[in-house]
N, C-alpha and C positions, 0 to 999 in steps of 0.2 A: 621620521625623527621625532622625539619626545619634545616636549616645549620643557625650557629651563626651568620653570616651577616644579614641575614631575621629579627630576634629578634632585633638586636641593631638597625636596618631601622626602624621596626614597633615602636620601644622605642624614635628614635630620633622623629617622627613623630609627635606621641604623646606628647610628650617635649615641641614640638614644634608648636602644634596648635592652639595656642592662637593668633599668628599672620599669617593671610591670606598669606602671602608674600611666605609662607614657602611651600606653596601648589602648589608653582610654579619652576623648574628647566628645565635645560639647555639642548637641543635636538641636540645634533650634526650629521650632517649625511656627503654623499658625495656625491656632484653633478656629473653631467654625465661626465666633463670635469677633473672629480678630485682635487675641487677645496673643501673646505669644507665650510660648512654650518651650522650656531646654531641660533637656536635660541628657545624664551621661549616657555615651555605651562604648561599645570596644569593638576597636576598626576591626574588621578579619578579613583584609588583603586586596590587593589589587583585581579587576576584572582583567579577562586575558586582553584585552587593549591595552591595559598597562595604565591608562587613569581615569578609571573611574571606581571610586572607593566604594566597601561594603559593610554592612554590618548583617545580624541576625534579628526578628524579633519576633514576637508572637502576634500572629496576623489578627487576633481579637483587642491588640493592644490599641490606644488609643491617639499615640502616633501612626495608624492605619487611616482612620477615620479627616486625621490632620492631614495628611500627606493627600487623601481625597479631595479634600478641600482647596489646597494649595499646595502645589509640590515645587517649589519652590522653598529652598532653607537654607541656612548658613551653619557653617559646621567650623566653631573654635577649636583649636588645639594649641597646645603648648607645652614642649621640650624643656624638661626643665636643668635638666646637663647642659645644651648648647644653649639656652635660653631664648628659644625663637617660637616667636607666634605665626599659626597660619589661621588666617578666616576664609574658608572658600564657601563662596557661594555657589549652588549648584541646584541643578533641578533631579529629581527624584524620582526613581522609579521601584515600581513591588514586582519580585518575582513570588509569587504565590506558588501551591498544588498545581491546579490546573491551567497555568503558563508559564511553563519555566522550559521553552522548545530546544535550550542548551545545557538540560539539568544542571546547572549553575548550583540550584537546590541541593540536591545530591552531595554533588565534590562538595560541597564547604558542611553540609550536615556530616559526612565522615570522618572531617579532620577534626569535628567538635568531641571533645572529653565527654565518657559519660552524665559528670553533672551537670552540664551544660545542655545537652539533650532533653537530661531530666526535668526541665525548666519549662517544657513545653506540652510537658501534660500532667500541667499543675490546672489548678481550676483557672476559670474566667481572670484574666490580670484588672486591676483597677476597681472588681467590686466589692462590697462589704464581707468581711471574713468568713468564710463556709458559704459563700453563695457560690452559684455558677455550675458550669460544665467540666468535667474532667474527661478530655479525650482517652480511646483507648489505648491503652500503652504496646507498639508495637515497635519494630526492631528498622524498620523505612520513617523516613522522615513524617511525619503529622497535618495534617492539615492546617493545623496551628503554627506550623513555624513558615516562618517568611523570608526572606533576604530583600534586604535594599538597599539597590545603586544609585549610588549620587553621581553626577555629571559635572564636573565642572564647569563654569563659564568666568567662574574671577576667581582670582588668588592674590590674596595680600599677604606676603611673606614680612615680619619685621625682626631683627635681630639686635638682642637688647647686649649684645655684648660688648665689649669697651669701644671697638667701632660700631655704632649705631647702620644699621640701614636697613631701608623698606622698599619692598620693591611688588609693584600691582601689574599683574599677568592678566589678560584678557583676553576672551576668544570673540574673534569676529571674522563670524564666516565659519570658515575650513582654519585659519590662522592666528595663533595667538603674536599678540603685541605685549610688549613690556615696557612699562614706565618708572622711572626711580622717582622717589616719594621723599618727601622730608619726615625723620623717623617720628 
C-alpha cells in the first residue's frame, strides 16, 4: 500500500497538468564548500515503485559532483491551480552508463523529444562559452546523460487554499507516520 503523501502528489499532479509550468520544481543540493544550491528541472515520472521521483541530467553537470558530495537534497514544488506546496526531502541516487542494471536509462531516454536529447551532446554544461567536449552524436543514449532518483524520507504537503492545512509524512523504518502541522 502507497503512503498518503504518494496519492495526494499523484492527485496534485494531475490537478495540475494542464499547465506545463507545474512539471517543473525546485532542486536543492550542497556544494562542496557547503554553500547551497537550487535550482529548476522537470520531474519525468515515477520509478516502477511508484515513489521515488526522477529527473534527467548531464552527468558532467555540476549537480553530479553535488550529489557526490552530499546526496542528501530537498526538492520544492508548487501547484499553482490547487495551490499546494510539497518539500520532500530525499536522498539521491545517479543512474549513470555504466550502472543502470534496470536500464531505467533507456525507457526514460526514449520517451525524451528529440530536443531534449539534443541537449546532451552539447559541449561541457557550466564552462566558459566554446570550451569543453562535444560527445559523439549517436542514436543510444550518451555517456553524458544521467537520470536521478530521489528517495523520499519526509514530505511536507501544505495547502494554501481557503481551508489551510499541512500535513508532514515520515519514513521510519519500512513505515511512514503522518503528523498534521499548523499551516
Amino acid at each position: 500500500m502507497k503512503p498518503a503523501w504518494y496519492e495526494r502528489l499523484k492527485n496534485s499532479i494531475e490537478k495540475n497538468k494542464r499547465d506545463a509550468h507545474n512539471r517543473y520544481f525546485q532542486l536543492a543540493t550542497v556544494a562542496a564548500d557547503g554553500t547551497p544550491r537550487v535550482r529548476m528541472v522537470v520531474f519525468r515520472g515515477f520509478f516502477d515503485d511508484g515513489l521515488s521521483l526522477s529527473i534527467i541530467t548531464d552527468s558532467r553537470s555540476q549537480k553530479i559532483s553535488e550529489l557526490a558530495t552530499c546526496g542528501s537534497v530537498e526538492i520544492g514544488w508548487y501547484f499553482t491551480h490547487t495551490r499546494e506546496q510539497y518539500r520532500l526531502r530525499c536522498n539521491a541516487s545517479l543512474l549513470i552508463a555504466r550502472d543502470d542494471p534496470d536500464d531505467q536509462r533507456i525507457r526514460v531516454w526514449s520517451a525524451l523529444s528529440d530536443a531534449a536529447k539534443a541537449q546532451f551532446f552539447w559541449k561541457t554544461p557550466g564552462l566558459v562559452a566554446g570550451r569543453g567536449n562535444v560527445p559523439e552524436t549517436t542514436g543510444s543514449p550518451p555517456d553524458t546523460f544521467a537520470v536521478i532518483r530521489f528517495d523520499p524520507f519526509s514530505v511536507d504537503h501544505l495547502v494554501l487554499s481557503r481551508v489551510q492545512t499541512r500535513t508532514l509524512s515520515e519514513l521510519d523504518g519500512a513505515a511512514w507516520s503522518e503528523t498534521a502541522l499548523n499551516p
